[in-house]
Structure formats: structure tokens, C-alpha cells
N, C-alpha and C positions, 0 to 999 in steps of 0.2 A: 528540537531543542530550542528553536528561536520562540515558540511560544511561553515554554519553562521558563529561559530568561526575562522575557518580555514583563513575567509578575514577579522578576524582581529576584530568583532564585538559585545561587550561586554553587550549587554541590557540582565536582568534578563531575563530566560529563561520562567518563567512562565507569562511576559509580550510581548513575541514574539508569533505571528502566521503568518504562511506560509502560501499560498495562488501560485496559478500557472499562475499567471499573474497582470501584473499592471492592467487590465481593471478589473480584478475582486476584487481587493485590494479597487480600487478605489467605485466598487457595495456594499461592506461590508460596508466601512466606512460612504459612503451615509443613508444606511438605517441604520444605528447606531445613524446618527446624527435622522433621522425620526422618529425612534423609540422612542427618548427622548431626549426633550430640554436642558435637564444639560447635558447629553452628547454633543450635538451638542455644547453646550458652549464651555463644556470641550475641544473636541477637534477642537475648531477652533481655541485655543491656539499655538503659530507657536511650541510648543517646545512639546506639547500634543503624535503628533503620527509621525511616520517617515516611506517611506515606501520606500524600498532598495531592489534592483533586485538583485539577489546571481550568477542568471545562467538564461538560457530559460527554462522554465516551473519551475522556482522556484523564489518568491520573500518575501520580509519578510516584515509582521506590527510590529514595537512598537510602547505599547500604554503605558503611564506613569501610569497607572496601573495595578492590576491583575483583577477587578473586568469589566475594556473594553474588556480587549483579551478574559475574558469569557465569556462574551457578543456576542464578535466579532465571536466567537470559534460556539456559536448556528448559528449567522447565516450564516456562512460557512456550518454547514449541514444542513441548509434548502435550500441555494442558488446554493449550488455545487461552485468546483473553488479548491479542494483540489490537493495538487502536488501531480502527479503519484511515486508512488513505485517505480517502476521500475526507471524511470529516475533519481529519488534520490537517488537509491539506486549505479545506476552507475557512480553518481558524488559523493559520498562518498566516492567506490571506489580510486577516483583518489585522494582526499585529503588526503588520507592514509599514512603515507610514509612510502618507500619499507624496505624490512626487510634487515636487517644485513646480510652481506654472512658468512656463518659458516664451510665453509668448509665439509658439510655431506650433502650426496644427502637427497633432501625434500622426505619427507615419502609421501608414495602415497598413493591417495584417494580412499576409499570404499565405497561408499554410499549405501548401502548393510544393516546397521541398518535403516536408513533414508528410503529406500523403506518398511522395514517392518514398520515403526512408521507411517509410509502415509496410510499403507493398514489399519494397526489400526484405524486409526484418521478417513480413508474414510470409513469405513464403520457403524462407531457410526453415523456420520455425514448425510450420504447418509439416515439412518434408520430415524430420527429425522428430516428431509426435505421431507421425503417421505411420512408423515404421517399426514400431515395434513388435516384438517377435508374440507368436499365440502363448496363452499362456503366461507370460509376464502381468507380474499386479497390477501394472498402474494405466494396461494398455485400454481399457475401457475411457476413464476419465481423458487420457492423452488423447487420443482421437476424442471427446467431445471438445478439448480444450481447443482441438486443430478446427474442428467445425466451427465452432464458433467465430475464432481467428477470420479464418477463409470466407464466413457470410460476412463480418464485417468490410474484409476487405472490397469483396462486391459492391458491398454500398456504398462504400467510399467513394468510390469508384465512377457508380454510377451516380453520385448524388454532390459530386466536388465542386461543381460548379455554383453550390447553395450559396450565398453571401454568408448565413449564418454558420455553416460550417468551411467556408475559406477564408474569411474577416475574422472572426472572431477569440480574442485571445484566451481563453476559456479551452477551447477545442483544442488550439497549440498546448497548453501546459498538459490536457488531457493526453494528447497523442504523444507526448514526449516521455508520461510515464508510462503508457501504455506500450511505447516501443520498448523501454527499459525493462519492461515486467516479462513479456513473450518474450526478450533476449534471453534470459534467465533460467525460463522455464525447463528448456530439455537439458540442462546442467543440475537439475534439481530432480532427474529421473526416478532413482535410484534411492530418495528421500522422502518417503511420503507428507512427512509433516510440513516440508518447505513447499513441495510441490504445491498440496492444495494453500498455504498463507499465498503462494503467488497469483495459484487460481482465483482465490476471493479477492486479490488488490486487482488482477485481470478484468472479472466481471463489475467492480465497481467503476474502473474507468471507463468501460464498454456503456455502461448504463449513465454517463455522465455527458460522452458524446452524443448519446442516443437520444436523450435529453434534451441536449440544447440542439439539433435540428429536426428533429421528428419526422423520421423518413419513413412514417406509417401512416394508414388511415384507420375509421375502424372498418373498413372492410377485412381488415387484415387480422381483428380479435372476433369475424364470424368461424 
């Protein structure tokens, strides 16, 4: 939302939904009108819904109510089209503005509690995706999701002591959403459509830490 308002754009917030492109703004709204003919009245009213590009992969709906965007909101996770994390989260970023100079050097980063809150969080996490009975749908994807969890954790692990991944505040905001996303995860069991939006926000952050210390070689892509 803080990038929406940052250009200046004042619709109530719980009548705004984001969406990662006009083409898919434009698949919501279609089947909203198919879904229900007072909606399709509704919004074929010029003043109804308005859809505004913010950035690439971010675009906004308003709808002159709250009862369309919650409508709109289910079938965005049935249809997919939702903005990536990571992208939004790096055009936030920039909407930010910079801090004051204070004349005191910036205290430096320890992310040092944050790897122990990760090992915590992975390992509730990993236990609760691991454990699913044969035969359940989602028990394939859950155990890769636990795999992946648990290799990260390894290399956290053994790779903490990097400057770039203990200094660097990049890695804290990463591992902060990253604890929040696997929190989530084995409460979303039972929902496929939430479950994989959290998988994709999961591997973006995974791929962001990964990123910024490169705790590979290429020996490791023979």
C-alpha cells in the first residue's frame, strides 16, 4: 500500500487489490462480471472500478466497494496473478525516504538472533510438513517444502559466520519474511491455493538470501 500511496493515490485501502499485471486485472474483472450479473452491472459503470499500473509486476484494482475487491480478492487465489514479494518488496524499498544523517556511525548488523528464530521456526515447521499421512494431496509438495526449509537451514548454519550474511541488512529483512512465510505454511494444509502462494513467496526469499552470500561454487552446478 505504501507504494500506491507514494503516487499519490487515495482509494480506501480495503477497496484496493493488487494484481501483477493488466492482463490479469483485466481475467479478475471478466469473471466477476460472469460470476454475477449485478456485478457486471455494477461494474460496467465508467466510475465502478479503475485499474492503474503502479510499476511492472504491480498494478492496482478499485472497486467502489468492499464487498467487489472481496470477491475480486477469492478470485485472485483461484486464478493466480498475485504481485511477487520480492519485487514489491524492492519497490518499497525505494519509496522509502532516506534517513537523516546523524552524525553517528550506523550500528551494525547481527542477524545472529534471526538465524536462531529461523532454526526455531524450521524446525516446528519441517516436523508439521513432514508428517503427513499417505495418501493426502498436498503430502508430496509438503515434504519438498520441508526439504528445502531443512537444506537451508544447514547452510545457515554452517555458513553464519559470513560478514555478508551476518552484517547485512538485506538478509534480516529476508529472513524475517521468510520466518513469517514457513510460520504459515502447515496452517494453509488443507488449502491448496494458499499453500503454494506461500510456497512461491518461500522460494523467492530462499533465492534472495541465496543471492546475497553464495554459498556455492561451480563445482556444485557439475
Amino acid at each position: 500500500m505504501s507504494i500506491y500511496r507514494s503516487q499519490r493515490h487515495n482509494h480506501p485501502s480495503d477497496k484496493v487489490l493488487f494484481v501483477n499485471s493488466e492482463g490479469n486485472a483485466s481475467r479478475i474483472l471478466a469473471k466477476l462480471k460472469h460470476d454475477n450479473w449485478k456485478l457486471a452491472l455494477g461494474l460496467a459503470r465508467k466510475s465502478s472500478t479503475s485499474v492503474k499500473r503502479l510499476h511492472n509486476g504491480l498494478v492496482a484494482i478499485e472497486f467502489e466497494s468492499r464487498s467487489y475487491a472481496q470477491k475480486a480478492e477469492k478470485i485472485l487465489k483461484l486464478l493466480g496473478g498475485r504481485p511477487s514479494n520480492h519485487e514489491v518488496g524492492k519497490l518499497a524499498s525505494l519509496t522509502r525516504p532516506p534517513s537523516a544523517p546523524s552524525g553517528q556511525p550506523r550500528a551494525k548488523v547481527d542477524n545472529g538472533a534471526l538465524f536462531e528464530l529461523f532454526k526455531e521456526e524450521s524446525h516446528k515447521v519441517v516436523t508439521a510438513l513432514g508428517h503427513l499421512p499417505h495418501g493426502h494431496a498436498m503430502r508430496a509438495i509438503a515434504g519438498c517444502s520441508a526439504s528445502l526449509i531443512n537444506g537451508l537451514d544447514k547452510v545457515l548454519t554452517s555458513e553464519r559466520s559470513d560478514p555478508e550474511l551476518k552484517n547485512t541488512p538485506l538478509v534480516a529483512n529476508a529472513l524475517n519474511a521468510l520466518v513469517n512465510t514457513i510460520r504459515a505454511l502447515p496452517t494453509t494444509i488443507e488449502d491448496s491455493t494458499l499453500f503454494f502462494a506461500g510456497y512461491a513467496a518461500m522460494l523467492e526469499e530462499m533465492h534472495l538470501l541465496l543471492a546475497s552470500f553464495k554459498p556455492y561454487t561451480d563445482t556444485d552446478f557439475k
